[in-house]
TIFI-786280 format. One record per residue: residue number from 1; residue in three letters; x, y negated, z negated of N, C-alpha, C in turn. Coordinates in steps of 0.1 Angstrom, whole numbers, plus 5000, padded with zeros to 4 digits. Example, Ala and Ser with C-alpha at 12.3 -4.5 7.8 and 13.67 -1.06 7.14 Angstrom:
// residues 2
REC   seq   type    n_u    n_v    n_w   ca_u   ca_v   ca_w    c_u    c_v    c_w
REC     1    ala   5132   5057   4922   5123   5045   4922   5132   5033   4922
REC     2    ser   5128   5022   4929   5137   5011   4929   5129   5000   4921
***
This chain:
// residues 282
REC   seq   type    n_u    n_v    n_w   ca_u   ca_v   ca_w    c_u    c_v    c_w
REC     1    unk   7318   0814   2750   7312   0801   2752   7298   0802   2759
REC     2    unk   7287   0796   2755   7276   0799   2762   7275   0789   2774
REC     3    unk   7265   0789   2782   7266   0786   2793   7254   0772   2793
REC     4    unk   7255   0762   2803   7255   0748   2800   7237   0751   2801
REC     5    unk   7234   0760   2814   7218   0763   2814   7216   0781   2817
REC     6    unk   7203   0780   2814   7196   0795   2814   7187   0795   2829
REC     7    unk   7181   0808   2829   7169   0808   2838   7162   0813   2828
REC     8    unk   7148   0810   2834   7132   0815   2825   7125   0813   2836
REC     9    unk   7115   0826   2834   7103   0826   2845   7094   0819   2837
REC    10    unk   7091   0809   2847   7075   0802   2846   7064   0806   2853
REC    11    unk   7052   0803   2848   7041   0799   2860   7038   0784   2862
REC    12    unk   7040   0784   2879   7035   0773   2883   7020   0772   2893
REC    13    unk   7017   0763   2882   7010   0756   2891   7005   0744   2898
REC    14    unk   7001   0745   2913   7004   0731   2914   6988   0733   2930
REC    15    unk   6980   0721   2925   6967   0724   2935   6963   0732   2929
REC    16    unk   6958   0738   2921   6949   0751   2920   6954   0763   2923
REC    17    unk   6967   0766   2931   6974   0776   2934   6988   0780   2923
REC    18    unk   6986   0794   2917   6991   0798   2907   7007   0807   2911
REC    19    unk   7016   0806   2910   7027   0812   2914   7037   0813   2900
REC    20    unk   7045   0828   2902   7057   0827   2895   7069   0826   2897
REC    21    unk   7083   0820   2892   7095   0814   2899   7098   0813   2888
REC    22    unk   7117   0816   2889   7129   0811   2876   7129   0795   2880
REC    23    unk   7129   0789   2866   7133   0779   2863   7146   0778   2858
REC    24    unk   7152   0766   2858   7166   0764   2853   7165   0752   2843
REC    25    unk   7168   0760   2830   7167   0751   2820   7181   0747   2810
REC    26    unk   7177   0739   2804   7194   0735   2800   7195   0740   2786
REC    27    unk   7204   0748   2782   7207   0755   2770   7207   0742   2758
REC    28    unk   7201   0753   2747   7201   0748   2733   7207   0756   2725
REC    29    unk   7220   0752   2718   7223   0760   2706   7230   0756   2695
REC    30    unk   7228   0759   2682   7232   0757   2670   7247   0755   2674
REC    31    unk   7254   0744   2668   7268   0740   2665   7273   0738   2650
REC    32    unk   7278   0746   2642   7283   0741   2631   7296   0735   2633
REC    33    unk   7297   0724   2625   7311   0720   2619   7315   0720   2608
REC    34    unk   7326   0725   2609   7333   0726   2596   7345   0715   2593
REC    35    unk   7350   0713   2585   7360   0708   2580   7371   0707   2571
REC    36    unk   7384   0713   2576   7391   0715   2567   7385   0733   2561
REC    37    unk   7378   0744   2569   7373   0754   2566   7358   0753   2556
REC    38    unk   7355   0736   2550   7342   0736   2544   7332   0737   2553
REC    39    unk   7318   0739   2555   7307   0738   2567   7301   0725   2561
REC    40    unk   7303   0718   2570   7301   0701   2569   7283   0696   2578
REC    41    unk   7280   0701   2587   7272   0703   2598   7261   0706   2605
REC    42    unk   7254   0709   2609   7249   0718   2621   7240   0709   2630
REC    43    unk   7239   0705   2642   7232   0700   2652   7229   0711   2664
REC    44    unk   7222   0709   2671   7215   0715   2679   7222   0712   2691
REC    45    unk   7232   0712   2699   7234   0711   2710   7236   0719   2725
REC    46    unk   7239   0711   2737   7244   0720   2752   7256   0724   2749
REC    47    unk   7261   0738   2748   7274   0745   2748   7280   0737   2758
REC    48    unk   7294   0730   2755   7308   0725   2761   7312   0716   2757
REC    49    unk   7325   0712   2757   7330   0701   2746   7327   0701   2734
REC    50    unk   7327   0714   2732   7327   0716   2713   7333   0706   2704
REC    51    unk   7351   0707   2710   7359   0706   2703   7356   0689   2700
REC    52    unk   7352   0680   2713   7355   0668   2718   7343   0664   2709
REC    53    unk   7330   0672   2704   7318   0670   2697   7322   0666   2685
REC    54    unk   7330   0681   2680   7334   0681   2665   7342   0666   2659
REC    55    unk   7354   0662   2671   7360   0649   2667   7353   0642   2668
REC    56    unk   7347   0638   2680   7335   0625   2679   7330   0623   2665
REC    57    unk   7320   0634   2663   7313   0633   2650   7318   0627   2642
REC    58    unk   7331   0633   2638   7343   0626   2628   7351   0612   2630
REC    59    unk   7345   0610   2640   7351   0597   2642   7339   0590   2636
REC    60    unk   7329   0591   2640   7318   0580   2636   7312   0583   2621
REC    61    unk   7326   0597   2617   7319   0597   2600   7331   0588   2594
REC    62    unk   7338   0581   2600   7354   0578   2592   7361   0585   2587
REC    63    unk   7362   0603   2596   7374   0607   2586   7385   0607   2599
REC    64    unk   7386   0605   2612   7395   0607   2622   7396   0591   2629
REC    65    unk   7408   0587   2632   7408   0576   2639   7422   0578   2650
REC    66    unk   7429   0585   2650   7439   0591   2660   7441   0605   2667
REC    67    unk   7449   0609   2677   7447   0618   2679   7460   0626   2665
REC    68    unk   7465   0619   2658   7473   0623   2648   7472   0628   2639
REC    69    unk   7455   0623   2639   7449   0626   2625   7444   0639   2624
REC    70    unk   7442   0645   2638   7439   0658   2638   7448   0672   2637
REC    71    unk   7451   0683   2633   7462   0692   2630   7458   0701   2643
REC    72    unk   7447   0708   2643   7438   0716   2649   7423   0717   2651
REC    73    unk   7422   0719   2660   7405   0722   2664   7403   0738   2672
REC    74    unk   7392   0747   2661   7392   0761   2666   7378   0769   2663
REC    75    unk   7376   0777   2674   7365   0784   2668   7367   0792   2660
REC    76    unk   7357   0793   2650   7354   0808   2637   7353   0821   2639
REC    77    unk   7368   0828   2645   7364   0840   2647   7359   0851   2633
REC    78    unk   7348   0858   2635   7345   0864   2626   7331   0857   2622
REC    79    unk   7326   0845   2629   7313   0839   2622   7304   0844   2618
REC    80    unk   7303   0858   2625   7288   0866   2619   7291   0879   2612
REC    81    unk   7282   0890   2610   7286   0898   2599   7293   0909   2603
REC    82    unk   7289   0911   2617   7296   0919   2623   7313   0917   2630
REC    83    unk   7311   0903   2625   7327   0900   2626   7330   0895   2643
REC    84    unk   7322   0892   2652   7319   0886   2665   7319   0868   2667
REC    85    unk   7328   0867   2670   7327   0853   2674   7316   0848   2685
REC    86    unk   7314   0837   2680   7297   0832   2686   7305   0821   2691
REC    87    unk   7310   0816   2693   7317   0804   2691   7307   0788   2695
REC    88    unk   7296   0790   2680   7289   0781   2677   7293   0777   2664
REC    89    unk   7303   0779   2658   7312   0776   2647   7326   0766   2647
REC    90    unk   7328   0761   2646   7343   0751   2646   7344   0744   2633
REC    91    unk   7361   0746   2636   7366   0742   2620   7376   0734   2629
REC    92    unk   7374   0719   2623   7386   0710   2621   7393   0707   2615
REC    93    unk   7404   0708   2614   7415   0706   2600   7425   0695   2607
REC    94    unk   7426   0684   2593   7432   0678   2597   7447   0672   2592
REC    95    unk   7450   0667   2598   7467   0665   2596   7467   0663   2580
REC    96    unk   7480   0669   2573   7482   0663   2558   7483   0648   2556
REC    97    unk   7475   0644   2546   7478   0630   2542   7462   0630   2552
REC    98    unk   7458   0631   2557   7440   0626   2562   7430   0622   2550
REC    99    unk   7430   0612   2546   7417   0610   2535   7407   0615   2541
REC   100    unk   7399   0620   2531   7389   0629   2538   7377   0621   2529
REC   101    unk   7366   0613   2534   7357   0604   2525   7345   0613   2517
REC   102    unk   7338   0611   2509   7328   0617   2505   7317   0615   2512
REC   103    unk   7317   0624   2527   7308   0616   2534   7289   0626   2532
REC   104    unk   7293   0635   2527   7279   0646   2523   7274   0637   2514
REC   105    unk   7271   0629   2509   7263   0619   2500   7258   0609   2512
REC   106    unk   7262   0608   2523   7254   0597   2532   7250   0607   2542
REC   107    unk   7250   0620   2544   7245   0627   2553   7242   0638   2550
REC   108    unk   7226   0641   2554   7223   0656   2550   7232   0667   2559
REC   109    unk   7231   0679   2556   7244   0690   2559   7237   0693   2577
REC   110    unk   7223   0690   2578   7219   0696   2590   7210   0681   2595
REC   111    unk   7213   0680   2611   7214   0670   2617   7205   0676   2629
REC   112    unk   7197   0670   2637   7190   0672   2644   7198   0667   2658
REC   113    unk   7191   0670   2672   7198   0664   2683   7197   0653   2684
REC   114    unk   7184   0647   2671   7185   0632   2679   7185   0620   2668
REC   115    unk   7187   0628   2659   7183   0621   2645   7193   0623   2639
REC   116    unk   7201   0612   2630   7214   0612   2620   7212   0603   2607
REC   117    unk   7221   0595   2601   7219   0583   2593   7213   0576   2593
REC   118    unk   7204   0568   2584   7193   0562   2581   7188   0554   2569
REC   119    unk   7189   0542   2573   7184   0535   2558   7197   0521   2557
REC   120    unk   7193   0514   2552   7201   0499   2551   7213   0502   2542
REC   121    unk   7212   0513   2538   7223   0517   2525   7234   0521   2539
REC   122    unk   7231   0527   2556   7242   0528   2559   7249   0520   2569
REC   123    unk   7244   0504   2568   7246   0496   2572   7262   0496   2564
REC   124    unk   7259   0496   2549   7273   0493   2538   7281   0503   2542
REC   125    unk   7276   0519   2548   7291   0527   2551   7296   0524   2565
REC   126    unk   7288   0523   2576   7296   0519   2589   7308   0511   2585
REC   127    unk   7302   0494   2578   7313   0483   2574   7324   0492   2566
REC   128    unk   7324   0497   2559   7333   0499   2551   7344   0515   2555
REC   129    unk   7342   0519   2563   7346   0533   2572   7352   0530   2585
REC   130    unk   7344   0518   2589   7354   0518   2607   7368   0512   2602
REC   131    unk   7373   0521   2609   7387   0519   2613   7393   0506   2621
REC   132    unk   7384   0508   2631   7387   0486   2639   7373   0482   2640
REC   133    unk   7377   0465   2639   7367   0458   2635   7364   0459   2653
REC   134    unk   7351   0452   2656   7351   0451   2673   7359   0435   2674
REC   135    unk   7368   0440   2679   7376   0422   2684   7384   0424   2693
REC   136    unk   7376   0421   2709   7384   0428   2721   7387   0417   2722
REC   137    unk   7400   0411   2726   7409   0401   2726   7415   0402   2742
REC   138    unk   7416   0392   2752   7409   0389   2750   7390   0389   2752
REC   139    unk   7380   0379   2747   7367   0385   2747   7359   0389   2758
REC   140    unk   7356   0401   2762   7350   0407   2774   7343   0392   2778
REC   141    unk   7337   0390   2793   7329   0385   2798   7322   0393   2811
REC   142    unk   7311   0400   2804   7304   0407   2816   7292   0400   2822
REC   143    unk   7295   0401   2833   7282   0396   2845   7270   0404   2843
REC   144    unk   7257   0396   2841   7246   0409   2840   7246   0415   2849
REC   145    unk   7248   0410   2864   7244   0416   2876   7257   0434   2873
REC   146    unk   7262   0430   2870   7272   0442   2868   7265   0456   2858
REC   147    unk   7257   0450   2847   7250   0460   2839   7241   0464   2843
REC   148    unk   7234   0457   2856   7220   0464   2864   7225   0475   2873
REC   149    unk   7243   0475   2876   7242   0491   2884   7247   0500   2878
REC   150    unk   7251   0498   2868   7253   0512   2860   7246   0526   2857
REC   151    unk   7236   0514   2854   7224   0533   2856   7225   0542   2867
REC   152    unk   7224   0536   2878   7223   0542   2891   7237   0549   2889
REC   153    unk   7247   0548   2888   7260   0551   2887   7262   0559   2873
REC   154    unk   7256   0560   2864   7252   0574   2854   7239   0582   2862
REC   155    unk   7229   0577   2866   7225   0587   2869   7230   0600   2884
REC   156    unk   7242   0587   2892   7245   0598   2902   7253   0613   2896
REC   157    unk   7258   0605   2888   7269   0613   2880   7266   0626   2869
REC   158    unk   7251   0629   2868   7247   0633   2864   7241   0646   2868
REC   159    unk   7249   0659   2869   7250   0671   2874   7243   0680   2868
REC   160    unk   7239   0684   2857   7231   0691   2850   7220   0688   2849
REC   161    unk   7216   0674   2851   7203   0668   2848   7193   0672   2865
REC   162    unk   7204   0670   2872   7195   0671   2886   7190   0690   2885
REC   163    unk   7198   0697   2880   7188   0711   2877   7179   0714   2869
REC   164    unk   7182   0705   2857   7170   0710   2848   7164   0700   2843
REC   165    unk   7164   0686   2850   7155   0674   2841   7155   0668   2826
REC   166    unk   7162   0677   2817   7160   0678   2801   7173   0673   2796
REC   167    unk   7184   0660   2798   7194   0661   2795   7196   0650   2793
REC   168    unk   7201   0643   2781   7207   0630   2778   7220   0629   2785
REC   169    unk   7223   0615   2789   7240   0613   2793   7241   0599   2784
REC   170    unk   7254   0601   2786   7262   0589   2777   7280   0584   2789
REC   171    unk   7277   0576   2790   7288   0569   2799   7296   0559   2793
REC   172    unk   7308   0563   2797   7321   0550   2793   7321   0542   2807
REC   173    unk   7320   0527   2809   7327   0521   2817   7337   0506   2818
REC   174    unk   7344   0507   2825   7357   0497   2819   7348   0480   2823
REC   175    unk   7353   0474   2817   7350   0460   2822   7346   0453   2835
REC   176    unk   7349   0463   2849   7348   0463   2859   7337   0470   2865
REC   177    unk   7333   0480   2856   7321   0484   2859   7326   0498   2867
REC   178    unk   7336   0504   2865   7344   0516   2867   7337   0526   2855
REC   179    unk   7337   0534   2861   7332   0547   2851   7344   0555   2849
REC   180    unk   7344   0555   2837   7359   0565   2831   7356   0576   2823
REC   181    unk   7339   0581   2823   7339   0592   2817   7322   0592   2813
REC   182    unk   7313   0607   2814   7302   0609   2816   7299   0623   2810
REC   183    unk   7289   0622   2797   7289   0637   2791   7276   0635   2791
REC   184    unk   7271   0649   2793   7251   0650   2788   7253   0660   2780
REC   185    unk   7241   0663   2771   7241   0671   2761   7225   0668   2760
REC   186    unk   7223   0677   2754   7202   0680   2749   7201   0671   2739
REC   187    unk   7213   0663   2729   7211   0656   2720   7218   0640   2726
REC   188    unk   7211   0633   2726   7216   0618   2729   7230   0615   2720
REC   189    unk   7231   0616   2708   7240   0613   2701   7253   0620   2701
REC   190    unk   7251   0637   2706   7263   0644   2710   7271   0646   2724
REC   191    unk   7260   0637   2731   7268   0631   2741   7280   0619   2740
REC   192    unk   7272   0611   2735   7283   0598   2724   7294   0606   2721
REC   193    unk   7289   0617   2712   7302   0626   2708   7310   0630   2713
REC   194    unk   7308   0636   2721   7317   0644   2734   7322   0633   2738
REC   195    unk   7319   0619   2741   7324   0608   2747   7335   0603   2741
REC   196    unk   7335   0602   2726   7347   0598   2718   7354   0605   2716
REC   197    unk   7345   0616   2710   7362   0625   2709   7371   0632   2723
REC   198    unk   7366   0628   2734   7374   0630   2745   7384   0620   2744
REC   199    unk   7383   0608   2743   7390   0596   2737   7401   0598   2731
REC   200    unk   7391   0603   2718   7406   0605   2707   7414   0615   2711
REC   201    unk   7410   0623   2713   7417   0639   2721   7428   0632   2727
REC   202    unk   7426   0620   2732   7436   0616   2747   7441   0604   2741
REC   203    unk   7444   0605   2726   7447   0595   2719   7440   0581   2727
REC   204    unk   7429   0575   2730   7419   0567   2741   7413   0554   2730
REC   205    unk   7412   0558   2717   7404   0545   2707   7416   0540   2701
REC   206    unk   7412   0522   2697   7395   0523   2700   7396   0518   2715
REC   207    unk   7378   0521   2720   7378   0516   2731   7369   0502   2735
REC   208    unk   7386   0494   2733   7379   0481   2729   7378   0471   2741
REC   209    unk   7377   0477   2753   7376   0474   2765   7362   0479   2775
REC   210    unk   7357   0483   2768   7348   0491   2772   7331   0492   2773
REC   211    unk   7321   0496   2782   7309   0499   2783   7304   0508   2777
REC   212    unk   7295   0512   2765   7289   0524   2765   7277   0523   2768
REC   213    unk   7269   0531   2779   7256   0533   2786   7255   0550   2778
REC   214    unk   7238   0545   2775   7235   0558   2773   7213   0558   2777
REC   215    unk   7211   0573   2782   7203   0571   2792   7188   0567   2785
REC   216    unk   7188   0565   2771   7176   0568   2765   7182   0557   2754
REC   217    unk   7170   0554   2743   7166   0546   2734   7182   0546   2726
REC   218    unk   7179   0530   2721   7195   0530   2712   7196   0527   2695
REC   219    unk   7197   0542   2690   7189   0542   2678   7198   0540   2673
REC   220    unk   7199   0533   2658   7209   0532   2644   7222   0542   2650
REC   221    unk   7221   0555   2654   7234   0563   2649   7246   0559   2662
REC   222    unk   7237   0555   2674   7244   0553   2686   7247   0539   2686
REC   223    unk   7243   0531   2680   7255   0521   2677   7259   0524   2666
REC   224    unk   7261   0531   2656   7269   0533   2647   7283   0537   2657
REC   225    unk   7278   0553   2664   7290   0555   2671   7300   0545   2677
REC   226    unk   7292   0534   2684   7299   0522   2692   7310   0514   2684
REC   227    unk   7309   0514   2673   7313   0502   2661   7322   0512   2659
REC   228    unk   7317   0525   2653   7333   0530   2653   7346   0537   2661
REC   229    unk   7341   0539   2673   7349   0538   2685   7356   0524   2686
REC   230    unk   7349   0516   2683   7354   0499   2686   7349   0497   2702
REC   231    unk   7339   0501   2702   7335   0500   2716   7329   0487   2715
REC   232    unk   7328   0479   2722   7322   0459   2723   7308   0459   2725
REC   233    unk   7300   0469   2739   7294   0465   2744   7285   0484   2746
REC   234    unk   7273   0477   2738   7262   0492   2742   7250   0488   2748
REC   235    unk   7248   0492   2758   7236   0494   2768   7225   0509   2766
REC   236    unk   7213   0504   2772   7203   0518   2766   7195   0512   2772
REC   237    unk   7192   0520   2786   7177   0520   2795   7168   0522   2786
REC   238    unk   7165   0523   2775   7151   0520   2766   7154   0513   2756
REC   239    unk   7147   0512   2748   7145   0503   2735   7157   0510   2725
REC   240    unk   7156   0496   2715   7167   0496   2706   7160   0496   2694
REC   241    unk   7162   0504   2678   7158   0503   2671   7161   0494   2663
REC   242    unk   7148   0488   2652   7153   0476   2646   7168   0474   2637
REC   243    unk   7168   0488   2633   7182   0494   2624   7197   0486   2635
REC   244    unk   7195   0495   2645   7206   0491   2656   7204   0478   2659
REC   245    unk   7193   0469   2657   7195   0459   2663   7202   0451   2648
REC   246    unk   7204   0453   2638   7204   0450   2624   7222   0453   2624
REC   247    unk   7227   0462   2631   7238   0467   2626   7246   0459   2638
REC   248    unk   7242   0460   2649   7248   0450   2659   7253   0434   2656
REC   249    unk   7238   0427   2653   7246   0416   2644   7250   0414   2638
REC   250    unk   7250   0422   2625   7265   0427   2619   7276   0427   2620
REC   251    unk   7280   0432   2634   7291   0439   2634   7299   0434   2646
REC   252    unk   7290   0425   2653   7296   0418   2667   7293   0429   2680
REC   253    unk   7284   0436   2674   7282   0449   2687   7274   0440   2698
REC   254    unk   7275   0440   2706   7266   0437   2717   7255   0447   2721
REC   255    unk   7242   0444   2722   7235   0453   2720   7227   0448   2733
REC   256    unk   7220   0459   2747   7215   0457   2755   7205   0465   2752
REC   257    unk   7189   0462   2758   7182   0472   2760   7173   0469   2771
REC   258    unk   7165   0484   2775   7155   0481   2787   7164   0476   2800
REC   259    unk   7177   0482   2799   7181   0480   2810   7178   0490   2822
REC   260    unk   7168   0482   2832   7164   0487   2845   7163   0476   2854
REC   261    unk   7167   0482   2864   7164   0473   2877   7173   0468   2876
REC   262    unk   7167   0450   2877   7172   0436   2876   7170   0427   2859
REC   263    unk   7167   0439   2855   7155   0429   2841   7167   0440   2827
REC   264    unk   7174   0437   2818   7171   0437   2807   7168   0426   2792
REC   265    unk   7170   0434   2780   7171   0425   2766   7179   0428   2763
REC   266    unk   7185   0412   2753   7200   0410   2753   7196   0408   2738
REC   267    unk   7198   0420   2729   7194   0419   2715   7207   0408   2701
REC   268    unk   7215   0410   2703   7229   0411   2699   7242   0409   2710
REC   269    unk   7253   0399   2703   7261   0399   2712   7259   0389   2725
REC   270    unk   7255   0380   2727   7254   0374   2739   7264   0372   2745
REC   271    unk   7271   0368   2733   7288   0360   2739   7294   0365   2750
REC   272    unk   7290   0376   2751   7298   0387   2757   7290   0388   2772
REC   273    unk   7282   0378   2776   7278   0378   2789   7276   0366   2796
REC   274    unk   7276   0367   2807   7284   0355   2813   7268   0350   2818
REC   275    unk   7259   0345   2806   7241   0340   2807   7244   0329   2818
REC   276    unk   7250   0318   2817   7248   0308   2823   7252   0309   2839
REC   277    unk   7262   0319   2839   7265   0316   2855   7251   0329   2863
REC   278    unk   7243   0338   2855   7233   0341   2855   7221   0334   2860
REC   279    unk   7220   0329   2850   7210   0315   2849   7209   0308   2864
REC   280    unk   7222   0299   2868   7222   0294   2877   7221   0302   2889
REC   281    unk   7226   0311   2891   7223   0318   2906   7207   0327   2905
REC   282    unk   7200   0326   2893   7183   0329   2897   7173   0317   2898
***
């Protein structure tokens, strides 16, 4: 298993004065997934929670929706020529009887850290793939003042980031504004990952009770993930893309952005926040 960060000598400089020092940077490495022994995959991610990556992914492609659905999750011994396990390879296989969708026609085979699905055509596979509709019963009512401490409360939580600065996080929190789980990864999206399939791992979806905060922009794929977790409600200290903001009202996602401070935008979803008792106490 490789390790979460490296050192690298830099030069610093800082005033006009020139020095050298290890830095501590956060590892990058190629992750394949396989499926069922096919290579379905490859993203760029922080080595850990492979396994919790590999199901996430598959949750938000519609081929996994329990932890029943899965048989096994394992690394590829033998992945290179020399017959050495790298263990940047994983194969999921899943339980008999698992429909397995044709999902290589909506996705190219190689996926970037930050880039996934794309285009109004995958508006039609989210709807037609999630496993639960979003219908938290009954309907959340969150306080905004409640979504303005969350950051602060992902970013305390955030342990790899305070050494190397370079790290996306993604946060579960319960209705109460309880944090029930926090993954960073070099890729925004395989943090999500790691987020759900810890879930499903712990048989956990959908999580239709729930907050997802994630530290950066909230593009098409990260509410995709949301929808098919059954997660209610996504937040994103930056901007939201028009796609995401498209698939939200869709789909009943609640969509936050520019959450800082005291100030965010409430793109999608309003229902789901308690504006008026808001209103009155500003």
């Amino acid at each position: 298993m490789g390790r979460v960060t490296e050192r690298r000598k830099v030069i610093r400089i800082r005033d006009g004065a020139v020095s050298s020092r290890p830095d501590t940077l956060v590892a990058e490495e190629p992750l394949e997934i396989r499926l069922n022994g096919k290579p379905l995959a490859i993203t760029m991610r922080t080595p850990g929670d492979d396994f919790a990556l590999a199901a996430g992914f598959l949750v938000s492609e519609g081929v996994l929706a329990t932890a029943l659905d899965v048989r096994n999750i394992v690394y590829c011994a033998g992945a290179t020529v020399d017959g050495t396990n790298t263990y940047n390879v994983v194969d999921v296989k899943t339980a008999p009887g698992v429909a397995i969708p044709d999902i290589t026609l909506e996705r190219n085979v190689y996926t970037t850290s930050s880039c996934g699905l794309c285009g109004k055509a995958s508006l039609d596979a989210v709807r037609t793939t999630a496993h639960w509709p979003i219908a938290d019963e009954p309907p959340l009512r969150i306080d905004p003042d409640l979504l303005t401490r969350l950051p602060d409360r992902l970013r305390a939580a955030q342990r790899v980031f305070d050494r190397t600065g370079g790290l996306h996080a993604a946060a579960l929190f319960d209705e109460d504004g309880e944090l029930l789980d926090v993954r960073e990864d070099v890729g925004r999206h395989n943090a999500v990952d790691k987020l759900v399939g810890r879930a499903l791992r712990n048989d956990g979806l959908p999580l239709s009770r729930s907050i997802l905060l994630v530290s950066g922009r909230a593009s098409f794929e990260l509410a995709q993930k949301a929808v098919m977790a059954g997660i209610p409600v996504l937040a994103a200290v930056s901007a939201p893309s028009s796609l995401a903001v498209d698939l939200a009202a869709e789909t009943g996602l609640t969509l936050v952005g520019f959450l800082r401070g005291s100030s965010m935008n409430v793109y999608a979803g309003e229902h789901r926040l308690a504006l008026r008792a808001a209103a009155a106490r500003g």
